[in-house]
C-alpha positions as CSV (number, residue, x, y, z in Angstrom):
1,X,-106.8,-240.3,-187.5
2,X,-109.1,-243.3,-187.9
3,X,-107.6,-246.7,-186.5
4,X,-107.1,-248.9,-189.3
5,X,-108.0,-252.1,-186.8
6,X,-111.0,-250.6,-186.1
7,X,-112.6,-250.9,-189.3
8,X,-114.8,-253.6,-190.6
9,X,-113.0,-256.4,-192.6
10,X,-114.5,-256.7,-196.1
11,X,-113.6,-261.3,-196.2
12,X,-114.3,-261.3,-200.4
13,X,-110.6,-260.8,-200.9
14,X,-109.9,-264.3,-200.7
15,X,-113.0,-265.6,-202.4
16,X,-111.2,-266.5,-205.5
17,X,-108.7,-268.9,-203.9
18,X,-111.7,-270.9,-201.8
19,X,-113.6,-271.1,-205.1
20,X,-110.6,-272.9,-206.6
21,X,-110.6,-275.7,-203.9
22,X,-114.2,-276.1,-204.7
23,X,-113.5,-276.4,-208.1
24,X,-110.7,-278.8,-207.6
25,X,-113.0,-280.7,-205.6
26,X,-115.2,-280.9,-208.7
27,X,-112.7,-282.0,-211.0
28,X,-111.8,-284.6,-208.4
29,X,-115.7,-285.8,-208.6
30,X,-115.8,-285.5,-212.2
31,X,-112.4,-287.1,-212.9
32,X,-113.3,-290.6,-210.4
33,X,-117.0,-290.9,-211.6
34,X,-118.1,-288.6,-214.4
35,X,-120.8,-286.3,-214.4
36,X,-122.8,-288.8,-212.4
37,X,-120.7,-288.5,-209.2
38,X,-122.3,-285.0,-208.7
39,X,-125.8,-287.0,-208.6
40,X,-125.3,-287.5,-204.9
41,X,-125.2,-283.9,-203.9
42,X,-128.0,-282.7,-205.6
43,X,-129.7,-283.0,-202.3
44,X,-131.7,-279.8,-201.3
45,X,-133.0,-280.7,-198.2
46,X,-129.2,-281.5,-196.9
47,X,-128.5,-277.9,-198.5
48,X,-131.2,-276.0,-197.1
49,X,-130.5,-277.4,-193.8
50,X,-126.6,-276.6,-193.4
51,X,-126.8,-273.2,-195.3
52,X,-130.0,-272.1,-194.0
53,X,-129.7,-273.5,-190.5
54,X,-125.8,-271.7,-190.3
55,X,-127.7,-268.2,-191.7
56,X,-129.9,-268.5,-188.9
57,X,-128.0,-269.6,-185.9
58,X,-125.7,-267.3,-186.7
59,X,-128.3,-264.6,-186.9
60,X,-129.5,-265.4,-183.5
61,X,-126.1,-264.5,-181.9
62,X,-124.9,-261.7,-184.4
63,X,-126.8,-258.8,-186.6
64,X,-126.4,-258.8,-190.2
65,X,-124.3,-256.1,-190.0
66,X,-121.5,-258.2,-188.5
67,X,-122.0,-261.3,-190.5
68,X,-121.6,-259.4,-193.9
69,X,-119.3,-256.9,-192.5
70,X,-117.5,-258.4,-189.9
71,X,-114.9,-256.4,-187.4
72,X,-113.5,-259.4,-185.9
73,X,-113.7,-263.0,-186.1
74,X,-116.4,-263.8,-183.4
75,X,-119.2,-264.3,-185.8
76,X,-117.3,-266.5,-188.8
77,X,-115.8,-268.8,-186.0
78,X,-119.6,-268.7,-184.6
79,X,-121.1,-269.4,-188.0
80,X,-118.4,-272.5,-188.9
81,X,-118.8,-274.1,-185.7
82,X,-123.0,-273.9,-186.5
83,X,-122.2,-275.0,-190.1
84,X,-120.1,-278.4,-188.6
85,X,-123.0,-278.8,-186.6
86,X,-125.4,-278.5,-189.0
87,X,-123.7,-281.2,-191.1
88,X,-123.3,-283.8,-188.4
89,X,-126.6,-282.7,-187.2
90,X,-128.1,-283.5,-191.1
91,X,-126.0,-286.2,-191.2
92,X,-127.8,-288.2,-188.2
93,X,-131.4,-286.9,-189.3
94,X,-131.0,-288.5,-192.9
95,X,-129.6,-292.3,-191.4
96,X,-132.7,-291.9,-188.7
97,X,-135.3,-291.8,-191.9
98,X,-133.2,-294.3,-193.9
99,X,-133.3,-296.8,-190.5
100,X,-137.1,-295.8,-190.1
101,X,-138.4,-296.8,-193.6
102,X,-135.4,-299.0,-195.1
103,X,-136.6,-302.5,-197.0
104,X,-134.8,-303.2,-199.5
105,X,-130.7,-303.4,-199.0
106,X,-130.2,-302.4,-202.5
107,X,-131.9,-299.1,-201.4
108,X,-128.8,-298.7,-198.2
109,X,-126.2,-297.4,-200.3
110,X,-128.4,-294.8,-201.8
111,X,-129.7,-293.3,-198.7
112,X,-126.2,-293.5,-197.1
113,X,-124.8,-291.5,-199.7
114,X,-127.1,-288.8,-199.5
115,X,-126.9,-289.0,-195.7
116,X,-123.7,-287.8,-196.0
117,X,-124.2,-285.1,-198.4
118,X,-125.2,-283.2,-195.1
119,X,-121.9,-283.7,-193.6
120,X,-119.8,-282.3,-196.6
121,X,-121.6,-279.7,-197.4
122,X,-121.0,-278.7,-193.3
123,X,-117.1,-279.5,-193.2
124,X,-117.5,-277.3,-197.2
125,X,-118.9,-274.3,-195.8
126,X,-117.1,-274.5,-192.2
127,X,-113.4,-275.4,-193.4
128,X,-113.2,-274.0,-196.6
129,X,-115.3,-271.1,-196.7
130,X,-116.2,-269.7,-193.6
131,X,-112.6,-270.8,-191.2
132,X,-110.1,-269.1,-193.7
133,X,-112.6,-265.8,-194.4
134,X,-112.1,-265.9,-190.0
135,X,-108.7,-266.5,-189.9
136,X,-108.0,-263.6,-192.4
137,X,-110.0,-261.3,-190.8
138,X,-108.8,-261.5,-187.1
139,X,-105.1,-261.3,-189.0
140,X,-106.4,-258.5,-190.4
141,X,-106.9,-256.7,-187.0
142,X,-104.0,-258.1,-185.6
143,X,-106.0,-260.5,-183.0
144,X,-104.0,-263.6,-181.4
145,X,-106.8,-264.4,-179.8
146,X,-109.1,-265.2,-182.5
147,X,-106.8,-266.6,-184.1
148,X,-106.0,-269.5,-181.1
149,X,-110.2,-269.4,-180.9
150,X,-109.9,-270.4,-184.3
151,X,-107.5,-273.1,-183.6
152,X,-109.8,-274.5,-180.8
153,X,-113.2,-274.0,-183.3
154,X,-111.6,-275.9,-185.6
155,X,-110.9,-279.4,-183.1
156,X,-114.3,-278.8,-182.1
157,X,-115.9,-279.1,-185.6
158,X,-113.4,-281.8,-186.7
159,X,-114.6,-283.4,-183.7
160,X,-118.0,-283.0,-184.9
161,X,-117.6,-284.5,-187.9
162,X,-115.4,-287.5,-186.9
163,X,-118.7,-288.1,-184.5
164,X,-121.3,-287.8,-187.4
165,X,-119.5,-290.3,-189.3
166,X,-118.6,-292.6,-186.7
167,X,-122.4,-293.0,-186.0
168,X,-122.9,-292.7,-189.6
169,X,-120.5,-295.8,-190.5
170,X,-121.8,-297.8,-187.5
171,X,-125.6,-297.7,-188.3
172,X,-124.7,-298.9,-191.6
173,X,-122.5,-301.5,-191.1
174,X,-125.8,-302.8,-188.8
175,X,-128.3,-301.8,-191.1
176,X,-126.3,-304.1,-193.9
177,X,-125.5,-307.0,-191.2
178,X,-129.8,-307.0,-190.3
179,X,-130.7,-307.3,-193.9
180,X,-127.6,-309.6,-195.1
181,X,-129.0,-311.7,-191.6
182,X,-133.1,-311.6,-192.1
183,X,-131.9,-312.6,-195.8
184,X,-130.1,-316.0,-195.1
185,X,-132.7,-316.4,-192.3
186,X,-135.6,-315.9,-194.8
187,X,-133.6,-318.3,-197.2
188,X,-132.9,-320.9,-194.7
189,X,-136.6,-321.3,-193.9
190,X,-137.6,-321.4,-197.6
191,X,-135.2,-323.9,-198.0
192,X,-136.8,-325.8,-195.4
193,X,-139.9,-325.2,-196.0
194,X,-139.5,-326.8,-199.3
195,X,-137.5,-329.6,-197.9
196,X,-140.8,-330.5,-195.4
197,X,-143.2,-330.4,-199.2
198,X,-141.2,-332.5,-200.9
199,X,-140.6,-335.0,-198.1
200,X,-144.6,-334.9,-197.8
201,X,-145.1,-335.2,-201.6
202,X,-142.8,-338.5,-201.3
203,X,-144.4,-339.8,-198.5
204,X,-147.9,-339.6,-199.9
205,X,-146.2,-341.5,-203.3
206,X,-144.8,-343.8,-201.3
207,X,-148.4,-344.5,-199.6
208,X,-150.1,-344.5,-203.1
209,X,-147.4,-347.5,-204.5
């Protein structure tokens, strides 16, 4: 008689329940902003990136066979730890192009936001997707260990995350504090600079009386 541990665990049982957070994140979006607070997600490079990239790594370590038809949960845990990755790492690529090209600091919120698209679509498909698919399967087989592997994953990708936006928050805050700076600077001069022409201008009056 066939083990029932041994056999793969299909993880679409519990589809319908993660598709409700993300809906309830939806409603959340649509409820504070409106239809444009989805604006700032529609960002395909950050999604290409974090899906494709997880696909891939994942790929490298595990066949198909086990990432669609997993018998334990070695290759979810695996693939969440490369999606947080993938969002942090997505994360730091978008605020290097906004620091190599930004000019205008009405453009810094903007490119922030979209920045950090990367980052929750990572902590989307590592937490709430890929995590509790993990955690089902290696209960499922009855595995302690994967599930305390999956306790330790998921510090690591929280980590991950905190670390993304850590650097993501302080590049901003100096990216605003150099503009709001070379600003005033740029002002003070003009200022001045205006100051020395009309002192000249009443000079030259003064020499013409």
């Amino acid at each position: 008689m066939e083990n029932k541990e041994d056999k793969p665990v299909k993880p679409a049982g519990g589809v319908l329940k993660q598709m409700l957070v993300v809906f309830m994140i939806g409603v959340a979006i649509f409820l504070a902003e409106g239809t444009g607070g989805f604006r700032p997600f529609l960002n395909l490079e950050a999604f290409l990136l974090v899906f494709g990239g997880t696909f891939l790594l994942t790929w490298t370590a595990y066949p198909l066979k086990e990432i669609f038809r997993p018998s334990g949960p070695g290759a979810l845990l695996h693939a969440a730890g490369c999606a947080a990755a993938m969002g942090a790492l997505t994360t730091i690529l978008g605020m290097i192009l906004m620091l190599a090209s930004i000019d205008d600091i009405m453009c810094v919120p903007r490119r922030l936001a979209l920045a950090f698209s990367g980052l929750f679509f990572g902590l989307l498909l590592s937490e709430v997707i890929l995590a509790p698919i993990a955690a089902r399967v290696a209960a499922r087989g009855g595995q302690a260990a994967g599930e305390a592997g999956a306790q330790s994953g998921a510090g690591k990708r929280v980590f991950l995350g905190l670390l993304a936006l850590g650097i993501a928050l302080f590049s901003m805050m100096f990216v605003l504090y150099s503009l709001t700076g070379f600003s005033a600077t740029g002002a003070t001069l003009n200022i001045a600079g205006e100051g020395i022409k009309a002192g000249k201008y009443i000079k030259e009056r003064h020499y013409d009386w």
